[in-house]
C-alpha positions as a Markdown table, in Angstrom:
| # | Residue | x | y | z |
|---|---|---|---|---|
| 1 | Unk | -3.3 | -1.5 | -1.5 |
| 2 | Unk | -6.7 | -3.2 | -2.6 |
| 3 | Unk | -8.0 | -6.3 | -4.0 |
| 4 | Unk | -11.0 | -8.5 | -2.9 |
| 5 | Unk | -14.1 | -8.9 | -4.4 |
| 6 | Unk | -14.4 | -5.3 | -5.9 |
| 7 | Unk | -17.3 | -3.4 | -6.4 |
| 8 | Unk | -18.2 | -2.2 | -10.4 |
| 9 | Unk | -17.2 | 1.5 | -10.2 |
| 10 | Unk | -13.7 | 0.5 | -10.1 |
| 11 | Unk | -13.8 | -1.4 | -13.3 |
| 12 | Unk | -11.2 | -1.0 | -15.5 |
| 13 | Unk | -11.2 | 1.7 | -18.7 |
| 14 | Unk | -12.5 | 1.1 | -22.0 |
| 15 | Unk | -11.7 | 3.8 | -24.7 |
| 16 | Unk | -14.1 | 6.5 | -25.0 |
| 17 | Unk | -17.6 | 5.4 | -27.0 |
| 18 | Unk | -16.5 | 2.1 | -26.3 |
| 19 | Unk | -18.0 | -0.9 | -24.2 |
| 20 | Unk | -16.3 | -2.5 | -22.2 |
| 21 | Unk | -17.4 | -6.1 | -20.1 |
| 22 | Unk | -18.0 | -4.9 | -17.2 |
| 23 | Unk | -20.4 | -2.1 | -18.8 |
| 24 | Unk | -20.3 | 1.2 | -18.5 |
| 25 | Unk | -19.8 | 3.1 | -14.9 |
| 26 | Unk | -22.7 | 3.7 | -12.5 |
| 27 | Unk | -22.8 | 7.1 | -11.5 |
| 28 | Unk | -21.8 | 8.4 | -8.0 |
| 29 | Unk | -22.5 | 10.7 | -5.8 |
| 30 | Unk | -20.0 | 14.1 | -4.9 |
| 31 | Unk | -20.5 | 12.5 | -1.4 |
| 32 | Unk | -19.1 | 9.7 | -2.5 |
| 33 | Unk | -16.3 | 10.6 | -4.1 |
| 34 | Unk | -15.1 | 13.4 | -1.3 |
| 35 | Unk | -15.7 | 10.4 | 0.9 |
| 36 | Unk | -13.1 | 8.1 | -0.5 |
| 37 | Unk | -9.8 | 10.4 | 0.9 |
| 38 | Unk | -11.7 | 10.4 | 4.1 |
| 39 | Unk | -11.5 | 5.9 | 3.8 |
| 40 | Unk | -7.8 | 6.3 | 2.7 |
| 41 | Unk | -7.2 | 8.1 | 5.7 |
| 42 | Unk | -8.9 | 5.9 | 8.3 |
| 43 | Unk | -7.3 | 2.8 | 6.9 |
| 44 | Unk | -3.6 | 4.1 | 6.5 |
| 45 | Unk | -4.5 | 4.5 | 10.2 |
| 46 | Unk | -5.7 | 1.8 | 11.1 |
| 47 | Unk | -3.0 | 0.4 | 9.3 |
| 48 | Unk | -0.4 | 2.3 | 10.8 |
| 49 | Unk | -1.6 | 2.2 | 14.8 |
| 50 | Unk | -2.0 | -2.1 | 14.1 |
| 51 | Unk | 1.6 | -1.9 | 12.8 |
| 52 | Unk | 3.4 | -0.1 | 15.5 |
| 53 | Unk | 1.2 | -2.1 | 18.1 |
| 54 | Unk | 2.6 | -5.3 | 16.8 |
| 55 | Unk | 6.4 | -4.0 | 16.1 |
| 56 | Unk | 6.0 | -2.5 | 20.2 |
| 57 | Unk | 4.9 | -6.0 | 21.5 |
| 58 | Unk | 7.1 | -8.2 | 19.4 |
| 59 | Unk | 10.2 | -6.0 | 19.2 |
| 60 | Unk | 10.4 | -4.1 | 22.3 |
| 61 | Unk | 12.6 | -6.2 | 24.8 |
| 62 | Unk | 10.6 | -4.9 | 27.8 |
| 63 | Unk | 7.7 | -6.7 | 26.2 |
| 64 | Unk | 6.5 | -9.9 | 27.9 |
| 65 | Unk | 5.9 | -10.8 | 24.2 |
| 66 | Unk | 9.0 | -9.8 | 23.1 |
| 67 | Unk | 10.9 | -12.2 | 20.4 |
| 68 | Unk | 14.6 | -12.0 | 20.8 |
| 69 | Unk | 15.6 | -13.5 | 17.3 |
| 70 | Unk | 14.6 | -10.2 | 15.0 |
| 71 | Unk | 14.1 | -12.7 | 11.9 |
| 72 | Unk | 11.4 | -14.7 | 13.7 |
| 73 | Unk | 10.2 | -10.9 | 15.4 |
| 74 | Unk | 9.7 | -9.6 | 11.8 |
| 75 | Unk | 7.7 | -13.1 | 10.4 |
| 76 | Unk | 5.2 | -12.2 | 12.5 |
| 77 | Unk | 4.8 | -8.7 | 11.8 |
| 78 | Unk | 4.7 | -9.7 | 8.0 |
| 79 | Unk | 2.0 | -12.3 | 8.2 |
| 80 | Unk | 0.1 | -10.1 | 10.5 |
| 81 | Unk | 0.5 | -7.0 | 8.3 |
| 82 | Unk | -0.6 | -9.5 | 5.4 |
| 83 | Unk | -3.3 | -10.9 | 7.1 |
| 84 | Unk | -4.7 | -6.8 | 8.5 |
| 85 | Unk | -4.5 | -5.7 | 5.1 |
| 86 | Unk | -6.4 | -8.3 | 3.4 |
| 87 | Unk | -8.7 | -7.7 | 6.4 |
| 88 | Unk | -9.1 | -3.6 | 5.0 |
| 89 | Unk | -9.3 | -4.4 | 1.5 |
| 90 | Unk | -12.0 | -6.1 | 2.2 |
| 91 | Unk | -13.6 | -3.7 | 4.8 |
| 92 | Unk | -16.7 | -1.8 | 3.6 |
| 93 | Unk | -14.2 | 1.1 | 3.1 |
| 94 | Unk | -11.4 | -0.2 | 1.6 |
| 95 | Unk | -14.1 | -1.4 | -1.0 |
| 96 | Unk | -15.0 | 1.7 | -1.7 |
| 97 | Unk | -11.8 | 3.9 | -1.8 |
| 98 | Unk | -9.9 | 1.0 | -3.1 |
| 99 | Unk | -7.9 | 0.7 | -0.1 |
| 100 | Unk | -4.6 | 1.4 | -1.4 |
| 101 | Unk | -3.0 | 2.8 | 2.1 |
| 102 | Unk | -0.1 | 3.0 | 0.2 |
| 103 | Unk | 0.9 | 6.6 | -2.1 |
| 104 | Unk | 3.3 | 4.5 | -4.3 |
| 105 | Unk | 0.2 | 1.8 | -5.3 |
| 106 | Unk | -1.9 | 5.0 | -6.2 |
| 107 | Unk | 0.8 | 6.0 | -8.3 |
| 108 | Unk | 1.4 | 2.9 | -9.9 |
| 109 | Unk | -2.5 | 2.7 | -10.6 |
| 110 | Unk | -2.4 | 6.4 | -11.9 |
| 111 | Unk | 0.9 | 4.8 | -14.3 |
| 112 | Unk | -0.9 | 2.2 | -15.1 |
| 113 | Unk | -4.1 | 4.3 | -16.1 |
| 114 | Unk | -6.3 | 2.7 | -13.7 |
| 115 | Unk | -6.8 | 5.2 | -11.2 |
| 116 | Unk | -7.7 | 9.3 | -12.5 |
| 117 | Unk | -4.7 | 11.8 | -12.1 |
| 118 | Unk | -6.7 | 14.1 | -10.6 |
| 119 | Unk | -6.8 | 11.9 | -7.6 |
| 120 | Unk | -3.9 | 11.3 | -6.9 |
| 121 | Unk | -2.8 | 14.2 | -4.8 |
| 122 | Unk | -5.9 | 14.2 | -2.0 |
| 123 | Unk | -5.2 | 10.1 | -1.9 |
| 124 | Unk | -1.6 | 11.1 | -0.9 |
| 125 | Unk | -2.0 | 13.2 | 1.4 |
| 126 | Unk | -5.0 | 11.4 | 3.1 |
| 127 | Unk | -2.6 | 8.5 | 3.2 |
| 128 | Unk | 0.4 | 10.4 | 4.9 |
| 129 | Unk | -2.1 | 12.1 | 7.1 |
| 130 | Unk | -3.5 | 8.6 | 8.2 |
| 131 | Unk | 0.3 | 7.4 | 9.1 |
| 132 | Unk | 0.7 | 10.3 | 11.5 |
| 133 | Unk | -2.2 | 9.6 | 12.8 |
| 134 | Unk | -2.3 | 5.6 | 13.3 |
| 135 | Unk | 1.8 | 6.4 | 14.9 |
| 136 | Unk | 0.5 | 9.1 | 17.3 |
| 137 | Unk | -2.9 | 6.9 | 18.2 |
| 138 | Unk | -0.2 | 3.9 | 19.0 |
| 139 | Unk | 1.7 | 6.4 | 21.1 |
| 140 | Unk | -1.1 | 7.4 | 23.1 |
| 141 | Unk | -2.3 | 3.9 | 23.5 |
| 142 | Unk | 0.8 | 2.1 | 24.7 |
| 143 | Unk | 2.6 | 5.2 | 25.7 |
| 144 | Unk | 7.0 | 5.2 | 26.0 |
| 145 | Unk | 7.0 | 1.5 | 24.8 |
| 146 | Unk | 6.5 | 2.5 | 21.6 |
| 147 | Unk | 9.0 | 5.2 | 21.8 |
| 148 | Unk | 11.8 | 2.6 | 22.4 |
| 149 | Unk | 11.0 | 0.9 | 19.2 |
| 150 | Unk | 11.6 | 4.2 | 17.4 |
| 151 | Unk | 7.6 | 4.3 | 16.3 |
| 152 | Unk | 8.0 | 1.4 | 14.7 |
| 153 | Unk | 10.1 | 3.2 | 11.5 |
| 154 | Unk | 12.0 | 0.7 | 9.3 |
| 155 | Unk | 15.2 | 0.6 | 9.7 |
| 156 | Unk | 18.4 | -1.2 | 7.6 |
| 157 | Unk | 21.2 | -3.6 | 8.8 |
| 158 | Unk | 24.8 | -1.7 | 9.1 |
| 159 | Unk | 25.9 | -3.3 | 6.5 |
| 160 | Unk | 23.1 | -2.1 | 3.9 |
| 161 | Unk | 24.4 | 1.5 | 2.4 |
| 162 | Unk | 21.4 | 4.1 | 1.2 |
| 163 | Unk | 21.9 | 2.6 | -2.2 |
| 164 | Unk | 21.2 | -0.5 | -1.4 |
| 165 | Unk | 18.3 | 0.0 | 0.6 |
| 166 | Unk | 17.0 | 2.6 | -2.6 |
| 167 | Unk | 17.6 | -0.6 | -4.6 |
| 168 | Unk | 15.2 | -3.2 | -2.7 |
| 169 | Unk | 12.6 | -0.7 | -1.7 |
| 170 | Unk | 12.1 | 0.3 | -5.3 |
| 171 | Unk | 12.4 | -3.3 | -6.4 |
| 172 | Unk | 9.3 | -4.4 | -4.3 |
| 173 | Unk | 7.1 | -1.8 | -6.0 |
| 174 | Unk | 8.6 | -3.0 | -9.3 |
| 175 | Unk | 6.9 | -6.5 | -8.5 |
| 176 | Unk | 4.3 | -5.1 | -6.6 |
| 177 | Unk | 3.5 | -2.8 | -9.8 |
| 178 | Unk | 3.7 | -5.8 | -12.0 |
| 179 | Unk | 1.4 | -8.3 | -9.8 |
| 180 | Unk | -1.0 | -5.3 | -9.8 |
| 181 | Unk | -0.8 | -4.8 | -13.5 |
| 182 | Unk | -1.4 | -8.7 | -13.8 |
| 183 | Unk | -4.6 | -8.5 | -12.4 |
| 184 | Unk | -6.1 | -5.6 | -14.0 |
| 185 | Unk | -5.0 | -8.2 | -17.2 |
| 186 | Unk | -6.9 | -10.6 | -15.6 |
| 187 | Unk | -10.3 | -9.3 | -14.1 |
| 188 | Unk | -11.6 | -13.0 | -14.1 |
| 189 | Unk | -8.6 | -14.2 | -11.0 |
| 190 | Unk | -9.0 | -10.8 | -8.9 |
| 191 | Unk | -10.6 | -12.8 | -6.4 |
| 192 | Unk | -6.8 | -14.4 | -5.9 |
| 193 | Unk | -5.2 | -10.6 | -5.6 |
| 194 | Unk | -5.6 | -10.1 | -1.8 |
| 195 | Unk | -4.5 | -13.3 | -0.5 |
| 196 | Unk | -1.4 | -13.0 | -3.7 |
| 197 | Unk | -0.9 | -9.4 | -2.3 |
| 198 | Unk | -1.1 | -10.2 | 1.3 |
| 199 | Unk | 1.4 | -13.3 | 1.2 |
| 200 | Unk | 3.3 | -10.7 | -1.0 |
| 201 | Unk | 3.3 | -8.1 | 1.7 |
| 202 | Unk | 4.3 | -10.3 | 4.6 |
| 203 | Unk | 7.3 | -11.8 | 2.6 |
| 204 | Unk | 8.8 | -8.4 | 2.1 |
| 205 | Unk | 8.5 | -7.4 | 5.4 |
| 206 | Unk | 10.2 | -11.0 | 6.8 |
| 207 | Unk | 12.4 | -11.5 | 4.8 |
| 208 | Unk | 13.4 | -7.6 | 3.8 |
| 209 | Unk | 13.0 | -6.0 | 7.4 |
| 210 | Unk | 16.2 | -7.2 | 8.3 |
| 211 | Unk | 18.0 | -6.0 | 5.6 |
| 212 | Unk | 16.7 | -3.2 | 3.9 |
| 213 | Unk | 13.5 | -2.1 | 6.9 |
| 214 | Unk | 11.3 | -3.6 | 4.2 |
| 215 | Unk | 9.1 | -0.7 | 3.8 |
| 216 | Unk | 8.0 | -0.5 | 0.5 |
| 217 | Unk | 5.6 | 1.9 | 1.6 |
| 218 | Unk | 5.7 | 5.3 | 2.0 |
| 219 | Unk | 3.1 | 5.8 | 4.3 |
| 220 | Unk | 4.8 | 3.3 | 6.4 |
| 221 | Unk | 7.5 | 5.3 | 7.0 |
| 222 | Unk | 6.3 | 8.5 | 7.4 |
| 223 | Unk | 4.6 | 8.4 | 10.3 |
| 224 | Unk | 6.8 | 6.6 | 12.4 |
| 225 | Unk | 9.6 | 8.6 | 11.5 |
| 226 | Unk | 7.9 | 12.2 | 12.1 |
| 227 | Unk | 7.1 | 11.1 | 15.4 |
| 228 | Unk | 10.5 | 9.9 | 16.1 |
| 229 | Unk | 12.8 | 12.8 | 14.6 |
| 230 | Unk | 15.0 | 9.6 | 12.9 |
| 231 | Unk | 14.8 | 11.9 | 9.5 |
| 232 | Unk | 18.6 | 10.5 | 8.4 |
| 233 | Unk | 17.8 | 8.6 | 5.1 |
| 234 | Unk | 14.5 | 8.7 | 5.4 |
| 235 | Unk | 14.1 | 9.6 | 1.6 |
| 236 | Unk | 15.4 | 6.9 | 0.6 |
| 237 | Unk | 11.9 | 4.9 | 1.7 |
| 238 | Unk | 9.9 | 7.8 | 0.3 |
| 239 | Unk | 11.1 | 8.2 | -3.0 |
| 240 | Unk | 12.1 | 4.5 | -3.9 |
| 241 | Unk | 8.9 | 3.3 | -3.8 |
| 242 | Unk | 7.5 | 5.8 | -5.9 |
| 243 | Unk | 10.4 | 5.2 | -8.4 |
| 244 | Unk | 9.9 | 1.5 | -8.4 |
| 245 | Unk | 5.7 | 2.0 | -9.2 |
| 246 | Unk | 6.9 | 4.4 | -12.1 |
| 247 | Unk | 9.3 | 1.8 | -13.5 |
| 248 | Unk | 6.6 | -1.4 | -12.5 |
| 249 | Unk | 3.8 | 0.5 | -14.3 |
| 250 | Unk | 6.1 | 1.5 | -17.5 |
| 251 | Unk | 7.3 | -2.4 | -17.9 |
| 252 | Unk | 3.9 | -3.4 | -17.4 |
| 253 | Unk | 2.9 | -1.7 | -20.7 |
| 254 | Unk | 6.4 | -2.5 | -22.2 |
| 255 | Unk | 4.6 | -5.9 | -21.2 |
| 256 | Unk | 1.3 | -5.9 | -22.2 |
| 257 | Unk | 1.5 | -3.3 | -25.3 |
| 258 | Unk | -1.9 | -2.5 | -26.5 |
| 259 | Unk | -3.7 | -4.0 | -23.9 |
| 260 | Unk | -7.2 | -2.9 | -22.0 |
| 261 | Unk | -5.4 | -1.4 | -19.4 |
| 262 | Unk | -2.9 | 1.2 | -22.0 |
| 263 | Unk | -6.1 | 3.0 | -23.4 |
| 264 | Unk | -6.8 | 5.6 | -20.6 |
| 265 | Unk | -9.0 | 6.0 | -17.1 |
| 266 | Unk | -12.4 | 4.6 | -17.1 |
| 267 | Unk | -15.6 | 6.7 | -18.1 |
| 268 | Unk | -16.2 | 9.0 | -15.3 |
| 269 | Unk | -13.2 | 9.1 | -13.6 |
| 270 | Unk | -14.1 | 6.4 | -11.3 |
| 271 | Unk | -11.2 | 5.3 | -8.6 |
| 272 | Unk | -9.7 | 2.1 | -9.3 |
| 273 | Unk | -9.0 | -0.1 | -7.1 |
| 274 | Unk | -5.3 | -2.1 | -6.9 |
| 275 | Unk | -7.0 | -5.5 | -8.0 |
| 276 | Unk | -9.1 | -5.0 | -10.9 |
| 277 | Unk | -12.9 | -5.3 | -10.4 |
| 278 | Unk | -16.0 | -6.7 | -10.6 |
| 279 | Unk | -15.9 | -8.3 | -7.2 |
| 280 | Unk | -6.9 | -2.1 | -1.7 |
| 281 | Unk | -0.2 | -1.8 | 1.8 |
| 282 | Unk | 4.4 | -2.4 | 3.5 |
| 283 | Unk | 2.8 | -2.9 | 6.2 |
């Protein structure tokens, strides 16, 4: 996910042979642009490897860290996760990729015509390949420990059928969409998107991970759950989200009919960010 103070590529589309207020796009480099999988994939790891860290050393009962009430466990790894991904939007890189992290914010972007199509595939699969990575990373780093935690994959409470769980994953990217869509709305408050979208992320993952795993990400699943061979109902946490940021985008232009952001990508193609510019994931 991204937000922060964003840099002027990412600005937001204005039909074509029309101005918009944040003036036309600067040109950019083909470096550039084949660079910005490459940022996608170091932050989904970085994402990933802090994740399963924290979940290994709150959550594994071997850990002198270890919190035995799960609810308390999984406030922490929300407002850390928050407080990490606020920390790589606003990284160097996340500025420049947009530091989504997450393939059902880049497809709520591409919905919401902030972000080029063409994208969208090498953003996904930079993003899955950076889970893997961050899980196996973590596993290296802090060896069985992390093993007994199941990789840190999200997980629902018996008494949550796959239904239910599709229901609340897809519901977070619903909002999530929607809070996205609201800023791109509002260029003038996107310096209020990461804290919004990092107080956002921690409360689905405290008050969610007990309940449904509180994914809402499915890059923060996949890993985990390669790693671990725990496949049963895992595409429930892949596809929901992706649902939800088709449904969040399409009641965001139900929303906002006619709007800047219903027109098309910006000139150029540029990669929008998930906050709009001028100056970004569940856990």
């Amino acid at each position: 996910m991204s937000g922060g103070e964003m840099s002027r590529p990412a600005a937001p589309a204005g039909e074509p042979g029309r101005d918009t207020d944040a003036g036309p796009a600067p040109a950019s480099t083909a470096p550039e642009h084949r660079a910005r999988p490459l940022h996608e994939f170091a932050l989904t790891a970085v994402l990933m490897f802090a994740v399963v860290t924290i979940i290994r050393w709150v959550l594994d009962p071997a850990s002198p860290l270890a919190l035995a009430n799960v609810h308390l466990a999984l406030l922490v790894v929300g407002a850390l996760a928050g407080a990490l991904l606020f920390a790589l939007i606003r990284s160097p890189w996340g500025r420049r990729s947009g530091g989504h992290m997450n393939p059902a914010v880049t497809l709520a972007l591409w919905r919401l015509r902030a972000f080029p199509g063409r994208a969208v595939a090498t953003y996904v699969v930079a993003q899955l390949g950076g889970s893997v990575a961050g899980t196996v990373l973590a596993r290296l780093a802090w060896g069985p420990a992390v093993a007994r935690v199941g990789y840190g994959a999200a997980a629902a409470a018996p008494s949550w059928n796959g239904w239910a769980v599709f229901a609340a994953e897809a519901a977070c990217l619903v909002v999530v969409t929607l809070v996205i869509g609201y800023f791109l709305v509002h260029p003038d408050r996107e310096r209020w998107f990461p804290p919004v979208l990092a107080v956002l992320v921690g409360a689905i993952v405290a008050v969610l991970g007990p309940l449904s795993g509180g994914a809402a990400n499915p890059a923060r699943q996949f890993g985990p759950v390669l790693m671990s061979g725990t496949t049963a109902g895992s595409w429930v946490y892949l596809v929901a989200p992706a649902l939800g940021a088709v449904l969040g985008a399409a009641a965001h232009h139900r929303i906002v009919r006619g709007g800047p952001f219903t027109r098309g990508p910006r000139r150029g193609g540029e990669p929008s960010p998930t906050a709009p510019p001028p100056p970004p994931p569940p856990s």
